[in-house]
BAMI-831992 format. One record per atom (N, C-alpha, C, CB): residue in one letter; x, y, z. Coordinates in steps of 0.05 Angstrom, whole numbers, plus 32768, in hexadecimal, padded with zeros to 4 digits. Glycine has a CB too. Layout:
<rs>
AXYZ;...
</rs>
This chain:
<rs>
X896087858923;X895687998911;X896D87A288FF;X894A87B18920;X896F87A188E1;X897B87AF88CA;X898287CB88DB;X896487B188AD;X89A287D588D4;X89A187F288DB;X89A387F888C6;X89B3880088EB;X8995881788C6;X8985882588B0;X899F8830889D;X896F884188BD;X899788268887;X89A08829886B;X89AA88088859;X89BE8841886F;X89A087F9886A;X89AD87DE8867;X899287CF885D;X89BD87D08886;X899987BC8841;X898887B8883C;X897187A1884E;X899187B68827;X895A87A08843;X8943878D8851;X89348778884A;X8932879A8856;X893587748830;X892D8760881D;X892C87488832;X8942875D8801;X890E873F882E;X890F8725882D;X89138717881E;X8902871E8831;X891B86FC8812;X892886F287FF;X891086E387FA;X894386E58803;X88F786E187F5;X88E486D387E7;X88C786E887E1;X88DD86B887FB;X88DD870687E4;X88C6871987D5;X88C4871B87BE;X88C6873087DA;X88D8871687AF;X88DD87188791;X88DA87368789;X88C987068780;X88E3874587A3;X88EB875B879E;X890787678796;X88E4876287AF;X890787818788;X891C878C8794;X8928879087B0;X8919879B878E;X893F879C87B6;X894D87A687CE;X894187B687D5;X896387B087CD;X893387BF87F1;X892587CF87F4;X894187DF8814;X890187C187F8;X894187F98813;X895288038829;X8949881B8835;X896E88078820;X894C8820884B;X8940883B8854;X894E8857884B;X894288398873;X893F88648835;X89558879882F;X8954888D883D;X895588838817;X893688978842;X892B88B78848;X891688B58855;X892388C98831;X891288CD8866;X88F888D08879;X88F188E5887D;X88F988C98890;X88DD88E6888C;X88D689038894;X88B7890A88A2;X88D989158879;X88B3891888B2;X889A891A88C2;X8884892A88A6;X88A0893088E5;X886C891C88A1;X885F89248891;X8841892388A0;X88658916887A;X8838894288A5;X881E894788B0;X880489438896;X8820896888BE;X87FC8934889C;X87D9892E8889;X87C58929889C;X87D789108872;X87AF8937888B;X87988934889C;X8786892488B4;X878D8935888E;X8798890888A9;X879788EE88C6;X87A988F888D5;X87A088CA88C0;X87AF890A88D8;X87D3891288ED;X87EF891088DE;X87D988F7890A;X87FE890E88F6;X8820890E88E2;X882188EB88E3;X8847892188F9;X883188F188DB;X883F88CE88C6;X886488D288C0;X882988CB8896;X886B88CB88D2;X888688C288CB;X888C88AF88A8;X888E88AC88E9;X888E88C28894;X889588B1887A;X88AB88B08877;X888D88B78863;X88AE888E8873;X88D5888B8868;X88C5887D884D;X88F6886D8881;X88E3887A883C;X88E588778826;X88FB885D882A;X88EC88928817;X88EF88458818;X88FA88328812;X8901882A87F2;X88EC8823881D;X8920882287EE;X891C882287D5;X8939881287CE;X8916884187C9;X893B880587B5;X894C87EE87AF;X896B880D87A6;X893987D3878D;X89648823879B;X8973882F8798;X8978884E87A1;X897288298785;X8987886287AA;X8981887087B1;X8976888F87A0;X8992886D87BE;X897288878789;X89648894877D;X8946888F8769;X8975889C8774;X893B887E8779;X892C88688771;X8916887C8774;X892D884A8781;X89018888875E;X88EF889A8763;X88D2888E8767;X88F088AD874F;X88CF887A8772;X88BB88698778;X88BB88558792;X88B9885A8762;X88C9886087A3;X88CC884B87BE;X88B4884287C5;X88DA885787D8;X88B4883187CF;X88A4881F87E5;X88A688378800;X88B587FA87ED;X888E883B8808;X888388548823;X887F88488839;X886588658820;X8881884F8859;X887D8846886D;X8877885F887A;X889088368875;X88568866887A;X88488872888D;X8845886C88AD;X883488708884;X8856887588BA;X885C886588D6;X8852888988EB;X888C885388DA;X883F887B88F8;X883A88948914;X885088998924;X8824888C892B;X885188AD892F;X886388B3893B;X886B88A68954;X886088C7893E;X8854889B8962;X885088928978;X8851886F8977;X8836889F8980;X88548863895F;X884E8845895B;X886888408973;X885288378934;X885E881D897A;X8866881B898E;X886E87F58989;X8850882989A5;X888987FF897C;X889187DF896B;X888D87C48979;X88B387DC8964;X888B87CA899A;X888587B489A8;X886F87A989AD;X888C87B589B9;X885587B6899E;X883C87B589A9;X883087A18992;X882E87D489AD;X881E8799898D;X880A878A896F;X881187A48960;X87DE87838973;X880D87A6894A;X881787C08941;X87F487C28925;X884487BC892F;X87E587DA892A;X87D987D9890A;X87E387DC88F3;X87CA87EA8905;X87DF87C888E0;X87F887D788C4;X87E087CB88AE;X882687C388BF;X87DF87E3889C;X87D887DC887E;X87EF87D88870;X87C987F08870;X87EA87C18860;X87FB87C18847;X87EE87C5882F;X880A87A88844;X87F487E2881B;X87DE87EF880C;X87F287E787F7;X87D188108812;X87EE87E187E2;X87F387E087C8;X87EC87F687BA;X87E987CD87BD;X8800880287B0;X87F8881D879E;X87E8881F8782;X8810882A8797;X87D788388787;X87C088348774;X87BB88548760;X87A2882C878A;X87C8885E874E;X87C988738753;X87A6887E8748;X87E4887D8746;X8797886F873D;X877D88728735;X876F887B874E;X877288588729;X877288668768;X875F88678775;X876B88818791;X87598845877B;X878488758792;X8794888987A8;X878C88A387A3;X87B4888987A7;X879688AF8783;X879B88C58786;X878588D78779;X87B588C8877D;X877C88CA8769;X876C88D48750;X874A88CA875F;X877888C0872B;X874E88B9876D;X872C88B8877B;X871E88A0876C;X871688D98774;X8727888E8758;X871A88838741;X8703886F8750;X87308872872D;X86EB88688744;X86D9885D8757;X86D6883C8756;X86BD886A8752;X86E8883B873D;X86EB88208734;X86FA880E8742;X86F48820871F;X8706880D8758;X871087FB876E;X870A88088789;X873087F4876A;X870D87F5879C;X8706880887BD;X8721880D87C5;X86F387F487DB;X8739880F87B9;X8750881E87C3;X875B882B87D3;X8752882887BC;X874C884B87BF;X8757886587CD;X8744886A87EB;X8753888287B3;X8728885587E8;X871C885D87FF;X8724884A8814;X86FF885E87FA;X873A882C8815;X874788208822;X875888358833;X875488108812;X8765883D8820;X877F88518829;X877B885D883E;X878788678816;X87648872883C;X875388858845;X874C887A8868;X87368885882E;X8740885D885F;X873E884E8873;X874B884D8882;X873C883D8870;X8763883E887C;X877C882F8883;X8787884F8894;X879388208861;X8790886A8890;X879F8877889C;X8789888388AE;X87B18889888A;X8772887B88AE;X875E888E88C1;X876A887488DC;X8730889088B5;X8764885D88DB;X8765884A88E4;X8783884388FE;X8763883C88C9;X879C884388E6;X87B4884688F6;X87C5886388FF;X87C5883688E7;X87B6887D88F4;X87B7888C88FE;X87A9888A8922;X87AF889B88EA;X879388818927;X878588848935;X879188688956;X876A88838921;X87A38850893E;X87B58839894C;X87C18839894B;X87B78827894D;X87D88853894F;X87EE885E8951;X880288448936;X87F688608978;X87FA88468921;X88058828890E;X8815883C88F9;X87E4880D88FA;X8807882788E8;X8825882588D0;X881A881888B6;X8843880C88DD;X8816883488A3;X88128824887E;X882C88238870;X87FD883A8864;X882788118860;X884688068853;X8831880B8839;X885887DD885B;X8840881E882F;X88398827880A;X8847881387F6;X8847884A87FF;X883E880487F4;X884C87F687DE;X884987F887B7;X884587DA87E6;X886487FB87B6;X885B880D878F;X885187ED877A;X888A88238777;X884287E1877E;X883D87CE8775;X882087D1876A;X884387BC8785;X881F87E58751;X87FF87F38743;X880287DB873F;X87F6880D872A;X87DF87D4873E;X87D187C68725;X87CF87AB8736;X87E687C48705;X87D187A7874F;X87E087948751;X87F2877F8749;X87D987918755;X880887968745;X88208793873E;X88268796871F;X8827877B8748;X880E8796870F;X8819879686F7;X881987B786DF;X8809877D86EC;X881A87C586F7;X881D87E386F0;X880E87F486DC;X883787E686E8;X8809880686E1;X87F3881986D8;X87F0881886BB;X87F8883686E2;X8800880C86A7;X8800880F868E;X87E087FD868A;X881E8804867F;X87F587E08691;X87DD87CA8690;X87C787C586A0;X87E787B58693;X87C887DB86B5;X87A887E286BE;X879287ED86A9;X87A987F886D4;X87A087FF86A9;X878D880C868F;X878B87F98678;X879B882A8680;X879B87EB8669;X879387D6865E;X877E87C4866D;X87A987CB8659;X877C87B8867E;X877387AC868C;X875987B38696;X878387A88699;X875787DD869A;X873687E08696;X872A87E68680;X872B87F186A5;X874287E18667;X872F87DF864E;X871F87C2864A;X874187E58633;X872B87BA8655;X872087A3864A;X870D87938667;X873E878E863C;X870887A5867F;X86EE87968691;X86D987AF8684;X86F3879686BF;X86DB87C3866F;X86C387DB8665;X86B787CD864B;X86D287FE865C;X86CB87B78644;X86BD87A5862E;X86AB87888644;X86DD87968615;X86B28785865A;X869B8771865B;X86B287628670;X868D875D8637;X86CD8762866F;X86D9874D8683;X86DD875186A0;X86F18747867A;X86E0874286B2;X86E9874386CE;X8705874C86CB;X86E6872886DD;X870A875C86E9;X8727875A86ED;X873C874586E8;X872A875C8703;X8733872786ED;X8740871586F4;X8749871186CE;X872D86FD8709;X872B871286C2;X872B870186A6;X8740871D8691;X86FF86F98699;X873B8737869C;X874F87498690;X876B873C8690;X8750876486A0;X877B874786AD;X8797873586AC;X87968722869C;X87A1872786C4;X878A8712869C;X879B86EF8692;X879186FA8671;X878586C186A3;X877E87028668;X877F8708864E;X8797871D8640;X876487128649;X87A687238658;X87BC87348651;X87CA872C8650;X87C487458659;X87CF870C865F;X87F286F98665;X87FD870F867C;X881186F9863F;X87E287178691;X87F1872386AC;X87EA870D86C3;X87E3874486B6;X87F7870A86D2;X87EC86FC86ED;X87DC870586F2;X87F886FB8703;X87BE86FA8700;X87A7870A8712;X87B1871A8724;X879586FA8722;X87C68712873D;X87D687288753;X87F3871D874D;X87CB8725877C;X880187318749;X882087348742;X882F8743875B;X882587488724;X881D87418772;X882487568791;X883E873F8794;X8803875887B5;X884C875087A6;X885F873E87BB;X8865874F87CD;X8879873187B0;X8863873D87E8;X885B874D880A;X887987468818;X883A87388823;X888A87408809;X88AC87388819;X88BD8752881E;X88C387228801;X88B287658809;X88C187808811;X88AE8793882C;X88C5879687F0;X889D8788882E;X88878796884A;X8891878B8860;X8863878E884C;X889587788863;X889F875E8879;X88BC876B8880;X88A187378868;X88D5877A886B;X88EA877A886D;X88E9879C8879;X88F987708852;X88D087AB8874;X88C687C88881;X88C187C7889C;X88AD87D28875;X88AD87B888A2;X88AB87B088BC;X88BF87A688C8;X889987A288BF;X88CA879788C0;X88E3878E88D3;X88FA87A588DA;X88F4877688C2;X88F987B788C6;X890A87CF88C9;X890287DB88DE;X890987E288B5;X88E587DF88DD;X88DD87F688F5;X88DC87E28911;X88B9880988ED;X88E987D08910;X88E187C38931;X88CA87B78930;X88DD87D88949;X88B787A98921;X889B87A58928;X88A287818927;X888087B5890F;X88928779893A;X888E87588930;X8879874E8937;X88A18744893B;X8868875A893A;X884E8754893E;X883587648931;X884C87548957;X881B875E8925;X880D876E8916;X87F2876F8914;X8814876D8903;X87E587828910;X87CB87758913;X87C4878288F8;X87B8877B892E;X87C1877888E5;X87C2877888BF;X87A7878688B9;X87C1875288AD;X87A6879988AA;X878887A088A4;X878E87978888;X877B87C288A9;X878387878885;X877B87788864;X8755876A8866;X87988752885E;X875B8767884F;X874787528848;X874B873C882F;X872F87628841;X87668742882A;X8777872D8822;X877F871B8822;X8781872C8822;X87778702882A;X878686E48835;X87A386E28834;X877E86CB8824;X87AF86EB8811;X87C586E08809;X87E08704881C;X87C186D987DB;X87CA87128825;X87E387228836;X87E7870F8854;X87D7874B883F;X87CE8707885D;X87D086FB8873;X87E386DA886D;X87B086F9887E;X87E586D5885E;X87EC86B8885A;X880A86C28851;X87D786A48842;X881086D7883E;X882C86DC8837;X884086E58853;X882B86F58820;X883286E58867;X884886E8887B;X885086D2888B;X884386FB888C;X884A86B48883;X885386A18883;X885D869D88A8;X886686A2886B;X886F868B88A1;X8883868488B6;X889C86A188B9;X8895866288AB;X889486B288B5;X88A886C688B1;X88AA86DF88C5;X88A486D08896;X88BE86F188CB;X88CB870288E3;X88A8870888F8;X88DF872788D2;X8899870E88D9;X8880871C88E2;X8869870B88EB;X8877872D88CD;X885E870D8900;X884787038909;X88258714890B;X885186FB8922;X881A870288F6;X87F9871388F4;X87F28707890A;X87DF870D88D7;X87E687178926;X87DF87128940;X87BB871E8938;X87F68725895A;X87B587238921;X879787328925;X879187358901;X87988758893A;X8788872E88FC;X8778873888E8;X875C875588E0;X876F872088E5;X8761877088D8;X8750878388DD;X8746878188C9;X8757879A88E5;X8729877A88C1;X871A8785889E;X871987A388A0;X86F4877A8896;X871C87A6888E;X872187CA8878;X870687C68861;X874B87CC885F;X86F287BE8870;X86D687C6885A;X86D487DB884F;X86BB87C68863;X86C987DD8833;X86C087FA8824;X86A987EE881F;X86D0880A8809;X869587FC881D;X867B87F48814;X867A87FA87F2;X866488058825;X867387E387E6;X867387EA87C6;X866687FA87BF;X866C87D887B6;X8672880B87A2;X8657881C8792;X865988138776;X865888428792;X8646881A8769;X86388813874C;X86558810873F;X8621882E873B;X86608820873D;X867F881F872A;X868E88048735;X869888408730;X869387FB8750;X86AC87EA875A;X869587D08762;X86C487FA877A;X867D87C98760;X866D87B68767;X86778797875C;X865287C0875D;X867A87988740;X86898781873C;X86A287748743;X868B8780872B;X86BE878D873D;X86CA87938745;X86D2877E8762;X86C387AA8743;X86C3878A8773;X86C587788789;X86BB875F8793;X86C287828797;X869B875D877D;X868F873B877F;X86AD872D8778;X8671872F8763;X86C2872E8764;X86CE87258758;X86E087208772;X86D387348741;X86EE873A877B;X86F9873A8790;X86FC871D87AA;X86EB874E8797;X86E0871F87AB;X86D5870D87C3;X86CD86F087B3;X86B7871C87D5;X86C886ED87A2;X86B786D68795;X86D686C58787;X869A86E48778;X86E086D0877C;X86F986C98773;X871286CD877A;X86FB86CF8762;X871D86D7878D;X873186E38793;X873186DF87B0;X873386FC8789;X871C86D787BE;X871986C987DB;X872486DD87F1;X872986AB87DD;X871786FA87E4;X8719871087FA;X87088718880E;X871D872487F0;X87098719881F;X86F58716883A;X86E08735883D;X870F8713885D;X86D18730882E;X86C1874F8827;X86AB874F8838;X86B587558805;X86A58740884A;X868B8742885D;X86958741887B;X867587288857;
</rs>
């Protein structure tokens, strides 16, 4: 295990340096949550988060979301992706399996809140998620899961049981420190606003929505 302050990077995240700066016991309504702060610099006002229970138990399968940050859906409630109600999910979930969410600042999937909003101007004219990006010259997913892999490894974990419905989170942990021992679905049931949204999701993007 990295001792803490030393960086973690995996070298095929195409991340920045990610390092343990700061922590602290933070009580929310799923219970407390041990939050540290990961970040390439120490004044980096956007770290990468590690929601870890108090009680997680690094030797065990461990529950862990890896949430991609959303600030539409997280914070603001937006109905146009199932997100913020993932999230919601996700900490009722590993609150309850003594686990662990890894906040990762990668809006938009990955291609940051400017070009989201670009990106839902242009699915309110008629396009898909997918056909937005590329009409922008954005990648469809610009995520990378090498700085989560280098989190977990920090906290002691090597074993996991992944709540995705993601393929490419389950497949991005490769031959690598971390082992997916379980796969958990994190269903939201669609509404009128996110309905396409997620046909797209599942129909194109080969996300496991049933």
């Amino acid at each position: 295990m990295p001792e803490h302050g030393d960086p973690i990077l995996l070298p095929s995240s195409g991340l920045s340096d990610a390092t343990r700066r700061a922590e602290a016991l933070i009580p929310t309504p799923y219970g407390e949550f041990q939050m540290i702060a990961y970040a390439g610099e120490a004044e980096d006002y956007t770290p990468h988060l590690a929601l870890v229970h108090p009680e997680m138990d690094p030797a065990s399968d461990v529950v862990v979301r890896l949430h991609s940050e959303c600030i539409t859906g997280d914070l603001f409630g937006s109905k146009r992706c199932d997100c913020g109600e993932q999230l919601d999910r996700a900490l009722r979930m590993t609150a309850a399996a003594k686990g662990v969410v890894v906040y990762l600042r990668q809006e938009g999937r990955g291609i940051g809140i400017i070009n989201k909003l670009k990106a839902y101007q242009l699915q309110d004219q008629g396009m898909d998620t997918i056909q937005a990006n590329l009409h922008l010259g954005l990648d469809i997913d610009a995520r990378h899961y090498g700085v989560a892999q280098g989190i977990l490894t920090d906290l002691g974990i090597s074993r996991i049981q992944l709540l995705t419905n993601n393929p490419e989170k389950v497949d991005s942990f490769g031959d690598g420190p971390i082992r997916v021992v379980r796969r958990l679905p994190i269903i939201v049931s669609p509404g009128k606003e996110n309905r396409n949204y997620l046909r797209t999701k599942q129909l194109d993007m080969g996300h496991w929505l049933k």
